[in-house]
N, C-alpha and C positions, 0 to 999 in steps of 0.2 A: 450371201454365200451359203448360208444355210439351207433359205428355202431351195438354192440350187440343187445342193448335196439332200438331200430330202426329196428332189423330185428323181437324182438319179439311184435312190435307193429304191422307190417305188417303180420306177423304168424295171432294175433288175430283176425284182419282186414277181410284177405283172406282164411284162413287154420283154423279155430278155432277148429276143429275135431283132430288135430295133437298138439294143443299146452293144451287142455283137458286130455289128457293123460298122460302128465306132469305135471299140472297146480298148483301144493302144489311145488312141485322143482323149478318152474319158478317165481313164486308169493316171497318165500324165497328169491330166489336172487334178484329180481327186488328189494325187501323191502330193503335188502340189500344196494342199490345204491342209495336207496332216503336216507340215513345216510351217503353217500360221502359227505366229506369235497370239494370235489370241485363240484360248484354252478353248473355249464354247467350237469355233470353225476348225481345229483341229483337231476334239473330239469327236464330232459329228463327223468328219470327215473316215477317224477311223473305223467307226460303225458303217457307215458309207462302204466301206472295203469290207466289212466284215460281209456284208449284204451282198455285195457283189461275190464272195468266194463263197458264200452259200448257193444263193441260187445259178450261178452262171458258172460253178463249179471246175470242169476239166476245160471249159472256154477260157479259165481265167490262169489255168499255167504257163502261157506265153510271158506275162504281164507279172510271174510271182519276182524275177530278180529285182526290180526295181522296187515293187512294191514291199517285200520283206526287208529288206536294205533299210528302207525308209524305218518301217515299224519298230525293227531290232533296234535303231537308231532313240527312236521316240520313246523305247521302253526303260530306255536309262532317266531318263526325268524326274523329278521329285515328286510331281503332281499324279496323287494317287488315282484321282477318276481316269486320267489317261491313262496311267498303265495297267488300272483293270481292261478296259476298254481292247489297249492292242493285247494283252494276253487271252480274252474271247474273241477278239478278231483272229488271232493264229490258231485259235485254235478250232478257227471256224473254216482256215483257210488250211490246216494238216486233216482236219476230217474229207475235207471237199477237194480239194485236187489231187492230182496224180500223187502216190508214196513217192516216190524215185523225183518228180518236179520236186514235191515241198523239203526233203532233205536236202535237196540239192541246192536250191535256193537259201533253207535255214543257214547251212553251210559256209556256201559264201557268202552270205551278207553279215555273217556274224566275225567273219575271218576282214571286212574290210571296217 
């Protein structure tokens, strides 16, 4: 699961025109992995999303309610490398997409 999440961080990185064409199936399962019970596939997963809201940036506003839900969710957890982890992925995802998508998302995912 890793080398997966690691292949699609380099997709967004270098290839982002190929991984746009999927990017609701790929977001799904990424979100998917930041809910693994094991810490190593769930970290990785959120750097993974971090990667994706940097370089794929206003592409990846469609995809923020789920995916901030998720994070706000994960940032309550004990384990501290995780929630360094989701607070530079949000903050990689309030630099890079739309102001008005990411409040609006912060919003209500924090309200559920």
């Amino acid at each position: 699961k890793v080398d997966g999440l690691t292949f699609i961080r380099r997709l967004s990185q270098h290839h982002p025109a190929i991984l746009m064409s999927r990017l609701h199936n790929v977001s799904q399962a990424v979100v998917q992995e930041v809910k693994n019970l094991r810490s190593a596939v769930s970290r990785m997963a959120v750097v993974c999303l971090g990667d994706m809201f940097t370089f794929l940036q206003r592409g990846m506003d469609p995809e923020l309610g789920n995916t901030v839900k998720v994070l706000l969710h994960k940032a309550g957890e004990s384990n501290t490398f995780i929630r360094q982890g989701v607070d530079s992925t949000l903050d990689c995802m309030v630099q890079s997409c739309t102001p008005a998508c990411a409040i609006n998302a912060l919003l209500n995912g924090g309200l559920r």
